[in-house]
C-alpha positions in Angstrom: -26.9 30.4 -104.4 -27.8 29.1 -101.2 -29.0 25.4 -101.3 -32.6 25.9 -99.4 -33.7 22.2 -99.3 -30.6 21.2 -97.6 -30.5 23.7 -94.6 -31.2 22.4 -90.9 -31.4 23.2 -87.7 -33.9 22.0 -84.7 -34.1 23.8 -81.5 -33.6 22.2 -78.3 -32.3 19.1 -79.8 -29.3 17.5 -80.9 -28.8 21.1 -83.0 -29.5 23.1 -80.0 -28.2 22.0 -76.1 -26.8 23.1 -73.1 -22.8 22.0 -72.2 -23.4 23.6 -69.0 -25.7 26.3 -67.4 -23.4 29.0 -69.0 -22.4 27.0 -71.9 -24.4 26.4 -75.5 -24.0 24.1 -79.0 -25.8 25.4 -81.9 -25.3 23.3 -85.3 -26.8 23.8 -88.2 -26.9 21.8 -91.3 -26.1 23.1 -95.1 -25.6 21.4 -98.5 -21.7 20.0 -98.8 -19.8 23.0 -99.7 -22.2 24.8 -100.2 -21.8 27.7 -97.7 -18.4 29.7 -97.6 -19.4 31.1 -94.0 -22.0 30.5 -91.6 -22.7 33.1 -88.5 -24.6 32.9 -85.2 -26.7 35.5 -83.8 -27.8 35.2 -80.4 -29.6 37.9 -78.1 -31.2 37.9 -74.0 -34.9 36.9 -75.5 -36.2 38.5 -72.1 -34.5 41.9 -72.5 -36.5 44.9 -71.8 -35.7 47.3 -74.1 -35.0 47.5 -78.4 -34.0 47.0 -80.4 -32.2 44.0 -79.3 -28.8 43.7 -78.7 -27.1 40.7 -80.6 -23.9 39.0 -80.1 -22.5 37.7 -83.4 -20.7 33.8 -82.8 -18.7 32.5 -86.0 -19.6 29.1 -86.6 -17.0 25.9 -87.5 -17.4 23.5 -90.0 -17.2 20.7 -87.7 -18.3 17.9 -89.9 -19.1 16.7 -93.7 -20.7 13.8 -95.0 -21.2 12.9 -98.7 -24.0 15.5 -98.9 -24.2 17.7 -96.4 -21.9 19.8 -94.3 -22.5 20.5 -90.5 -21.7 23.9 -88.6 -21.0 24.2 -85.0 -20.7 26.6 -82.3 -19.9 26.4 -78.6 -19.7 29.4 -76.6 -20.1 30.8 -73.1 -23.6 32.7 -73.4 -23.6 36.0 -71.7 -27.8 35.0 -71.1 -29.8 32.5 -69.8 -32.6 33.4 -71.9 -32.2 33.4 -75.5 -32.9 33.9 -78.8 -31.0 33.4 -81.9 -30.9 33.1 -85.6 -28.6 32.6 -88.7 -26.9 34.9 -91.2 -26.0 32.4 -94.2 -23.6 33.0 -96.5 -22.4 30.9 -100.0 -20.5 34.0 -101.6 -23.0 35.0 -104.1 -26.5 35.1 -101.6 -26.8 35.9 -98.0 -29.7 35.2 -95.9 -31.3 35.2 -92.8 -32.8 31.3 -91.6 -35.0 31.6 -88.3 -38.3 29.6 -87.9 -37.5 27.2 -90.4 -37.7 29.7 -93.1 -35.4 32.2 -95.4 -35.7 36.3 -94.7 -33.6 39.7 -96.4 -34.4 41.0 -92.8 -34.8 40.1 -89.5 -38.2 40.4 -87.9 -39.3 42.9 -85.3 -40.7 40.3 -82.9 -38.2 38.2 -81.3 -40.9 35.9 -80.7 -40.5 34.6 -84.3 -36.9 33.8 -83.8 -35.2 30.4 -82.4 -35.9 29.9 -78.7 -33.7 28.3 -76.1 -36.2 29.4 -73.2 -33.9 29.2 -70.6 -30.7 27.7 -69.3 -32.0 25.0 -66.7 -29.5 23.3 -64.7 -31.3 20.0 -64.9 -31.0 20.0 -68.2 -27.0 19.2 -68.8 -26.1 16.1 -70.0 -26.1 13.9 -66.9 -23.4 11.1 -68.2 -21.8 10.7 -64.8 -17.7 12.4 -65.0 -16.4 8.7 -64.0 -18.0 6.6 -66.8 -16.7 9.6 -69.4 -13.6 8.2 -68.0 -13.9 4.6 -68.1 -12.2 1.5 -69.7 -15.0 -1.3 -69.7 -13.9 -4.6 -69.6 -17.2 -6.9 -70.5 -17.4 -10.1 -68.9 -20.1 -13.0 -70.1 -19.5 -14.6 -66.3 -19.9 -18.4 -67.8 -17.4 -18.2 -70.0 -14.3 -16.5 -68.2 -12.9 -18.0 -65.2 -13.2 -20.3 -61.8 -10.2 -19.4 -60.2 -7.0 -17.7 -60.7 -6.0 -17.6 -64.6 -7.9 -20.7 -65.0 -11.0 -21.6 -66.4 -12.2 -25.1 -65.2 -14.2 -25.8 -68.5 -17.7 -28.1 -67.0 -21.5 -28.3 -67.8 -23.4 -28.7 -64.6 -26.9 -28.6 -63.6 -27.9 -27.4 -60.5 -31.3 -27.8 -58.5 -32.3 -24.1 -57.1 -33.7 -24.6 -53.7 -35.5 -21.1 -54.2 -37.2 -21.6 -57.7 -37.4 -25.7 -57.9 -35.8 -25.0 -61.1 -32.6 -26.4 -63.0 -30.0 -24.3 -63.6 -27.5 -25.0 -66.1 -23.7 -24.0 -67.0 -22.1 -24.7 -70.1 -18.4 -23.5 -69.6 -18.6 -22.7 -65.6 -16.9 -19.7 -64.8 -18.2 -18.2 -61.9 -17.5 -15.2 -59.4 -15.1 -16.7 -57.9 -12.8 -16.2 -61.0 -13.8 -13.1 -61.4 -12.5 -11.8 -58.3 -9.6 -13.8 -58.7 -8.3 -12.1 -61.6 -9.4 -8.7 -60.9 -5.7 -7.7 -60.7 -5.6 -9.2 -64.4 -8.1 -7.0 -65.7 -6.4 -3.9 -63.7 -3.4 -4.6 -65.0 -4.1 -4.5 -68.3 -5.5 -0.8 -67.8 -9.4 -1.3 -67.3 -11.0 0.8 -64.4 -14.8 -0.8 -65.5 -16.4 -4.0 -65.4 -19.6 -4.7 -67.0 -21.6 -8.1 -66.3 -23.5 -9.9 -68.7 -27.0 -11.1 -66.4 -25.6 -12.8 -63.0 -28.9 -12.9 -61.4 -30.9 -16.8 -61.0 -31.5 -17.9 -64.5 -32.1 -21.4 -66.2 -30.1 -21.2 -68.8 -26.4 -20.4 -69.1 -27.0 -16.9 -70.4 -28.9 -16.1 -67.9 -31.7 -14.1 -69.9 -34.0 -15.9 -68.7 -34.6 -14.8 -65.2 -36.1 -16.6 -62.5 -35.2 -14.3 -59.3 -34.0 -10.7 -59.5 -32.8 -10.4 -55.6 -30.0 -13.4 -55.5 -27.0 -14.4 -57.6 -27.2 -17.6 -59.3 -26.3 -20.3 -57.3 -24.3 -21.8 -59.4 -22.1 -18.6 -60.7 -21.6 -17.8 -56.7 -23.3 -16.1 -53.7 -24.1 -12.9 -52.6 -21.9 -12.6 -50.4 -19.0 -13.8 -53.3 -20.8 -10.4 -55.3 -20.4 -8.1 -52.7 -16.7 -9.3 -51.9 -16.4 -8.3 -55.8 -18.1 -5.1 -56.0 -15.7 -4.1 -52.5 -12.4 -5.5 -54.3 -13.5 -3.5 -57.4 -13.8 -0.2 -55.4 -10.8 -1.1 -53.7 -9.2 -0.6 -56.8 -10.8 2.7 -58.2 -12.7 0.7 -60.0 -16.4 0.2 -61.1 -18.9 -2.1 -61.9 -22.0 -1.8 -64.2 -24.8 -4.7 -64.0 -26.7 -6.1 -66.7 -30.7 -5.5 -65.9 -33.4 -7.6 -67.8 -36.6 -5.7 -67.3 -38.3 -7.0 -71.0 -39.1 -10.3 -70.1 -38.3 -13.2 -67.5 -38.3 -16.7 -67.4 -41.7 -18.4 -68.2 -40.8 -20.2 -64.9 -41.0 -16.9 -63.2 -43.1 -17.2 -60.3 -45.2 -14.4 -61.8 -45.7 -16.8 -64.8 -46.3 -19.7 -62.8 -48.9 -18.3 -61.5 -50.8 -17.4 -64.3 -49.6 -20.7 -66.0 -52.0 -22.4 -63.5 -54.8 -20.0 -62.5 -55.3 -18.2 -65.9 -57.6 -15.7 -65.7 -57.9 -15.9 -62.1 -54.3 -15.0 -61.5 -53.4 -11.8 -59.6 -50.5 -12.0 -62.1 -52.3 -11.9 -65.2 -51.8 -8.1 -66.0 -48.1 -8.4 -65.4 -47.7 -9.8 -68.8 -48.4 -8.9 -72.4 -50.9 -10.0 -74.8 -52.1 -12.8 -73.2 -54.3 -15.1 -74.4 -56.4 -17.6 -72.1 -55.7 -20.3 -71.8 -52.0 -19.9 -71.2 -49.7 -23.0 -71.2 -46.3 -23.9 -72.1 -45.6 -24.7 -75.5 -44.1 -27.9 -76.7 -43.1 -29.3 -79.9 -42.9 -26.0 -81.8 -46.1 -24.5 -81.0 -46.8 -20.8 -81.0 -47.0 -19.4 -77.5 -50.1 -17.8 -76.5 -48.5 -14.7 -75.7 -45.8 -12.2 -76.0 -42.0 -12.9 -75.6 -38.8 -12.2 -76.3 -37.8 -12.6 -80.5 -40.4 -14.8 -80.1 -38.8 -17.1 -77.7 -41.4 -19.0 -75.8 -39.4 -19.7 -73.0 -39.0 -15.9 -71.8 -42.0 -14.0 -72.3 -42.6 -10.1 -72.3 -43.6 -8.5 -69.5 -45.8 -5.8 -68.9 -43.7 -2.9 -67.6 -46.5 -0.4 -68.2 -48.1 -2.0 -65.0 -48.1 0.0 -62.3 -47.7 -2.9 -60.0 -44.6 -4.8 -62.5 -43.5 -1.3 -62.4 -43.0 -1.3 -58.5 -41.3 -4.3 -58.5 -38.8 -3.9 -60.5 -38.2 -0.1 -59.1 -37.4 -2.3 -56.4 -34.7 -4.7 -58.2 -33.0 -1.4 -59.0 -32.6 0.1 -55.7 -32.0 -3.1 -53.4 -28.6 -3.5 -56.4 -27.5 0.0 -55.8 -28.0 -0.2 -51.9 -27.3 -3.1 -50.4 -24.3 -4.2 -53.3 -22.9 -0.5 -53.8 -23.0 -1.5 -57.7 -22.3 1.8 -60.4 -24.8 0.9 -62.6 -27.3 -0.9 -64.5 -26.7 -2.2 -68.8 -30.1 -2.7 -69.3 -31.2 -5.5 -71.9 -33.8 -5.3 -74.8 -34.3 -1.3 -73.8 -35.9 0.1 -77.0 -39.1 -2.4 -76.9 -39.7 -1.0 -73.0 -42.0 1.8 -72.3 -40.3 4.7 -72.1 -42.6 5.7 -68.8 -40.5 2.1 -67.0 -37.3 4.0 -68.1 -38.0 7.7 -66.9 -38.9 6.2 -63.5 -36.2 3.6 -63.6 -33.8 6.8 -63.5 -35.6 8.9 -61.4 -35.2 6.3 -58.6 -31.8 4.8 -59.5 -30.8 8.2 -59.2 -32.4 9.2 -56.1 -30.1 6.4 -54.5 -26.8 6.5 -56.3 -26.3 10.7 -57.9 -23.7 9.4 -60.2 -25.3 5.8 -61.3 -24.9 5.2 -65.0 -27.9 3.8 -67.2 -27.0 2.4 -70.6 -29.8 1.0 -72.9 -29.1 -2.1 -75.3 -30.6 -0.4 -78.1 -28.7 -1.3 -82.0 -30.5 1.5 -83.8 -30.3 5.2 -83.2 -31.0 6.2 -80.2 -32.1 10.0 -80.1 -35.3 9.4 -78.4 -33.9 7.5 -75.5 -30.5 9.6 -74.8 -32.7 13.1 -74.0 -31.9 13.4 -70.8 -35.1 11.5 -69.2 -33.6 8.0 -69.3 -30.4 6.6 -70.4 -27.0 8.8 -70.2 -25.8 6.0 -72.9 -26.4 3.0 -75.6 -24.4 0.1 -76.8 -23.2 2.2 -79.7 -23.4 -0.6 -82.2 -23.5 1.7 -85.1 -20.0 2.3 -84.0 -19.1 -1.4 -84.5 -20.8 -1.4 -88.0 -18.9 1.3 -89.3 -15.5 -0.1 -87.7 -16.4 -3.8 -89.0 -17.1 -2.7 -92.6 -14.1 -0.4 -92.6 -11.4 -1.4 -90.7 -12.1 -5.4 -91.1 -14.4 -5.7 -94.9 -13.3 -3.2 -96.5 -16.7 -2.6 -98.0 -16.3 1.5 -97.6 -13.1 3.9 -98.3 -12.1 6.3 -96.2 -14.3 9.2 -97.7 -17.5 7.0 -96.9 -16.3 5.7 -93.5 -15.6 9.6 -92.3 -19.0 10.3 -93.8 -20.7 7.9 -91.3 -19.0 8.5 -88.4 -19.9 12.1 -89.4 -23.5 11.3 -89.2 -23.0 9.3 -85.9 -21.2 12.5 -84.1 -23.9 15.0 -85.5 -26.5 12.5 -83.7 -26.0 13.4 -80.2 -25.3 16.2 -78.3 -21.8 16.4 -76.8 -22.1 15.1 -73.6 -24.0 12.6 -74.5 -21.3 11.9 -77.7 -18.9 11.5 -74.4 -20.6 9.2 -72.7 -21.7 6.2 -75.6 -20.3 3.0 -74.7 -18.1 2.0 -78.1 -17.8 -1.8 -78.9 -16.3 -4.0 -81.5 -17.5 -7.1 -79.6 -20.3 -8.4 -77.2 -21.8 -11.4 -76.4 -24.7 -11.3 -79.6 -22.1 -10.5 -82.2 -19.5 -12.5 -83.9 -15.9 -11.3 -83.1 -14.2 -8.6 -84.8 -11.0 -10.2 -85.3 -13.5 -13.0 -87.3 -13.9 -10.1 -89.6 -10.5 -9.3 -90.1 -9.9 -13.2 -91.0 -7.2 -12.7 -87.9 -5.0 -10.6 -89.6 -4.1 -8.7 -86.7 -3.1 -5.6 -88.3 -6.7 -4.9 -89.6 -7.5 -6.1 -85.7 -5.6 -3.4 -84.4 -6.2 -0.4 -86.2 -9.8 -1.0 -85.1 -8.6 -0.9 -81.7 -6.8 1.9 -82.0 -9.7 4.0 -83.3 -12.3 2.7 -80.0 -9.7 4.0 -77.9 -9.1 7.5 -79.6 -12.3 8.2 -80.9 -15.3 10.4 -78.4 -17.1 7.8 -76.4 -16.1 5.3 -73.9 -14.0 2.0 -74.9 -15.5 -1.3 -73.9 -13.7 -4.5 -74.7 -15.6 -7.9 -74.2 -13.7 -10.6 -72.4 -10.4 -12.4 -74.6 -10.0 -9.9 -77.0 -6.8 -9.6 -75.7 -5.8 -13.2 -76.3 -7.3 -13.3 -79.2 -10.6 -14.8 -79.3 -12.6 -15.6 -82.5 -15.9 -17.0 -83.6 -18.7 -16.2 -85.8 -21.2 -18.8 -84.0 -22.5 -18.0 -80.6 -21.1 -20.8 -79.0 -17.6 -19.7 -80.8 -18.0 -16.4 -79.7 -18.7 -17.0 -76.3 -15.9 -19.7 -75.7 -13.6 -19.8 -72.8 -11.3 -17.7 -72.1 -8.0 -19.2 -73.5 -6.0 -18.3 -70.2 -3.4 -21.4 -71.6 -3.9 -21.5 -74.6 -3.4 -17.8 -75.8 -4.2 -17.4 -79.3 -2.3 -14.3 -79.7 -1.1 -12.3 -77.2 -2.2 -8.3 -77.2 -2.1 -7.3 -73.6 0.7 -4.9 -73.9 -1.3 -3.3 -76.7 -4.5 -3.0 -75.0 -2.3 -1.4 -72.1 -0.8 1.0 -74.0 -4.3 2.6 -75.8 -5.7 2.5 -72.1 -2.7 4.1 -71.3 -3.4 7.0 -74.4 -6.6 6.6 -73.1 -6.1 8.5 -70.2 -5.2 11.7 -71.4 -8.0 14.1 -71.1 -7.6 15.3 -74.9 -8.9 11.6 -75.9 -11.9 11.9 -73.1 -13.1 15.7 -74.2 -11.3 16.7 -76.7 -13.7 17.3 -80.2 -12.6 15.3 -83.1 -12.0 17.0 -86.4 -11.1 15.1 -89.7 -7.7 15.9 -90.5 -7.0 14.1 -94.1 -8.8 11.8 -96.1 -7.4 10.1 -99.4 -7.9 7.0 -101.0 -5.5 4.9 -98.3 -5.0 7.3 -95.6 -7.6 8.4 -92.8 -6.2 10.5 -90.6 -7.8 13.1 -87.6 -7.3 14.9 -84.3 -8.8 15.2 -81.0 -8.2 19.0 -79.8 -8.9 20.5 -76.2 -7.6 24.0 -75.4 -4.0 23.8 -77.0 -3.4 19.8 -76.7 -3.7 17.4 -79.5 -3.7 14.2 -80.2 -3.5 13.7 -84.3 -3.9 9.7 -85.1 -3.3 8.7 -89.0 -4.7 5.2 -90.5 -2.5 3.6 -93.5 -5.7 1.3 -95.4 -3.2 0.1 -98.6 -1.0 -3.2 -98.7 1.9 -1.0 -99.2 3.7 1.7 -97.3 2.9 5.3 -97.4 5.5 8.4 -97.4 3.9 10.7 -94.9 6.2 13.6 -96.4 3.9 14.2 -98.9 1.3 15.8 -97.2 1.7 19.4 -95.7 -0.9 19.3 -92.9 1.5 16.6 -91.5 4.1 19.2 -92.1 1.9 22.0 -90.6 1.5 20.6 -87.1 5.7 19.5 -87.2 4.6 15.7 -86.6 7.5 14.0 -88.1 9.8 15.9 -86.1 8.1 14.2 -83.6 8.2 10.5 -82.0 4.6 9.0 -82.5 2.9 8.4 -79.0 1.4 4.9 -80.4 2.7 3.6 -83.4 2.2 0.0 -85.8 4.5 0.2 -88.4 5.9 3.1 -88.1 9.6 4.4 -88.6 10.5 7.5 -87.7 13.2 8.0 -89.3 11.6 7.7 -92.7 8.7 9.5 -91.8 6.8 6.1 -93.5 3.7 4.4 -92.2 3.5 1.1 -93.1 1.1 -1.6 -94.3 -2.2 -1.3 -92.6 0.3 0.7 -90.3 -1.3 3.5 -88.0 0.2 5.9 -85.6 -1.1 8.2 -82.2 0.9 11.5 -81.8 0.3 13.3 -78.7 0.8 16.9 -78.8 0.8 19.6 -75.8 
């Protein structure tokens, strides 16, 4: 019998979207194993005469978690105008699923079927082709270098003629090094940078912002940015900036000003929940307004203000125009309205057509990655699932496909495509802390960022092996002399794999699961790329399993391998190997 309570499907949503204006992706959820076949119907909802005239897609079991299983199907529609419906099938029961709801027979009103209304252009994903392509390398500027290979380690406090503020560094890398090593990062296969905050701040994060039109002075100039974004180019490559629209300094000259006319200020509105009299606490005390994780010294602005609103419309465009950057990471996006955000694209896009917007957001994301205003998140979920797999072992293999599973089945395809996937960043400890530096565990993690849908994004020393669990630790200098241990040619060689257009579209299908062994492939048209995970302390006979045999790997050499010998056909300890195959 058919499971009732388990079936799903929601039109125009992450079950229901457009690929292209010809192209549609219909999914449908079931109980786990419960259906033996699942069929699409789909019809021209606008046709003039009946009865209508149906085209029957088969669906794919695309995806399973630990209780549910998730149907797919992507075809070329022959309408732009349609309606559809589901014939469902466990073996013993078939039935009909439109509306929500279970028929024996199909109703004479198409208006009571599933609706796509129609096939609108400007309603494609809009993740920009080049950032689908792209190898971010993250850089927290303070932290990574002040000239060639070199980080001149040195706190320093500077007076900012602009603000009358302090600013401070605590390792001092500036833009300078930056450029200076561009051919560094280039080398080792990365065609994306992305910036922690480079504008004026106080602090050596530079969160806490103090002027949005002008580098810090102490990371560099503008001119020293523009010489970067120009090099970058230079070099096919891109660069994405990190925006902080939540909250600013409360030395902000917004703040000031309502720091020391209250009430009176022209300012007051730009902030939120303020509470007269408004001061500066000391000693502890609770702030008399809003602020950042409740962090007195950076408090919340008011982006619902049509006038804060304008202003920082105008921080977007002067980046995009007068520094040519590619796009904007933008910090603390889930607690911003949503109305800043639809504008914030409308314009960025108006300047720059192919400008990418990602949102720092940890949780799921569905409501912000519709279309309206970000093409991507920090896919932290990602790193979770990786950390507690790859590095704690605190899941096997069946639970770890199951949530990547549910991750997949949470966006639409394009969007899938365009999610920027982490293991490190500058507000989480280091993965290879995880893995208690065993490399091996390191590495297999590494593997699966850069073979997995999404976009790779490394944050600054992986590659030499940085570790840390403290913030401090995990934002240390970048050991240019001191190499911990030395992964370049490994990072090279998955941005290498990396470029093949079977890891950048091809859909990923689970391939085996055991109690050791993950294994799965990215198809596209009639390449593959099949990439097999050893999780055991001990090595692991890949002759015993037949859809090895099936798709003739072991008579091939493996495109990436760790611990793996050919010639035995064995993968071993925490070994894992990439096969290409076109």
């Amino acid at each position: 019998m058919i499971n009732r309570c388990a079936i799903l499907h929601k039109p125009l949503s992450e079950y229901a979207f457009m690929n292209s204006e010809t192209s549609l992706t219909i999914r449908l959820r079931a109980a786990l194993n419960n259906l033996q076949k699942c069929t699409l119907y789909y019809a021209d909802r606008m046709q003039p005469s009946e009865p209508l005239l149906f085209t029957a897609v088969p669906m794919e079991l695309a995806h399973s978690d630990l209780y549910f299983s998730y149907f797919e199907a992507t075809f070329a529609s022959l309408h732009r105008r349609v309606c559809y419906y589901f014939l469902l099938d466990s073996g013993d029961e078939q039935l009909i699923f439109y509306d929500g709801n279970f028929y024996k027979e199909l109703a004479t009103d198409r208006r009571e079927l599933y609706q796509f209304p129609y096939l609108r252009r400007e309603e494609v994903s809009t993740v920009p082709e080049w950032f689908k392509h792209a190898v971010v390398y993250n850089i927290f500027p303070d932290s990574f270098a002040s000239s060639k290979a070199n980080l001149h380690v040195q706190a320093t406090e500077l007076a900012d003629e602009r603000t009358g503020q302090v600013l401070h560094t605590r390792l001092g890398g500036n833009l300078r090094g930056i450029i200076e090593n561009i051919d560094y990062i280039k080398s080792l296969g990365f065609n994306c940078l992305y910036l922690n905050p480079i504008f004026t701040a106080a602090e050596y994060h530079r969160y806490d912002l103090l002027d949005y039109f002008h580098v810090s002075p102490n990371l560099g100039t503008d001119a020293e940015f523009k010489e970067l974004v120009v090099a970058l180019h230079a070099r096919d490559m891109h660069i994405i900036i990190d925006g902080v629209f939540n909250h600013s300094s409360w030395y902000f000259f917004a703040f000031n000003d309502v720091v020391e006319n209250g009430e009176n200020s022209r300012y007051k509105d730009w902030y939120y929940d303020l509470k007269f009299p408004v001061k500066r606490p000391e000693n502890g005390e609770k702030p008399s307004y809003a602020s950042f994780a409740y962090e007195p010294k950076m408090p919340k602005l008011n982006t619902s203000n049509p006038e804060v609103r304008d202003y920082f419309l105008r921080v977007c465009v002067y980046w995009l125009e007068e520094f040519d950057v590619d796009g904007w990471r933008l910090d603390v996006a889930n607690e911003v309205d949503k109305a800043f955000w639809q504008a914030f694209k409308n314009r960025a896009r108006s300047v720059k057509q192919d400008a990418v917007l990602i949102g720092e957001i940890w949780e799921s994301s569905e409501r912000w990655l519709q279309g309206d205003m970000f093409d991507s998140v920090m896919n932290y979920a990602f790193r979770n699932h990786c950390r507690d797999f790859f590095a704690l072992g605190k899941f096997n293999p069946t639970e770890f496909d199951a949530r990547i599973s549910q991750m997949l089945m949470r966006y639409p395809t394009g969007i899938q495509l365009g999610q920027l996937n982490l293991l490190d960043s500058h507000d989480a400890p280091r993965f290879l802390s995880y893995c208690d530096l065993d490399l091996r565990k390191w590495r297999q993690a590494e593997a699966y960022i850069f073979t997995s849908p999404g976009v790779p994004c490394v944050f600054y020393g992986d590659e030499l092996g940085v570790s840390g669990y403290e913030e401090l630790d995990f934002r240390r200098a970048m050991p240019w002399q001191n190499v911990y241990f030395d992964e370049c040619d490994f990072i090279k060689q998955l941005a290498d794999l990396r470029k093949e257009q079977v890891v950048i579209y091809g859909n990923y299908r689970t391939l085996l699961v055991t109690d050791n062994l993950y294994a799965f492939k990215r198809e596209l048209g009639e390449e593959k790329l099949v990439v097999i995970f050893n999780l055991s302390e001990t090595e692991i006979d890949l002759r015993q399993y037949p859809k090895f045999d099936n798709l003739n790997l072991l008579d091939k050499e493996a495109t990436l391998a760790k611990a793996y010998v050919k010639a035995t056909a064995r993968l071993g300890a925490r070994g894992f190997a990439a096969f290409l195959l076109k």
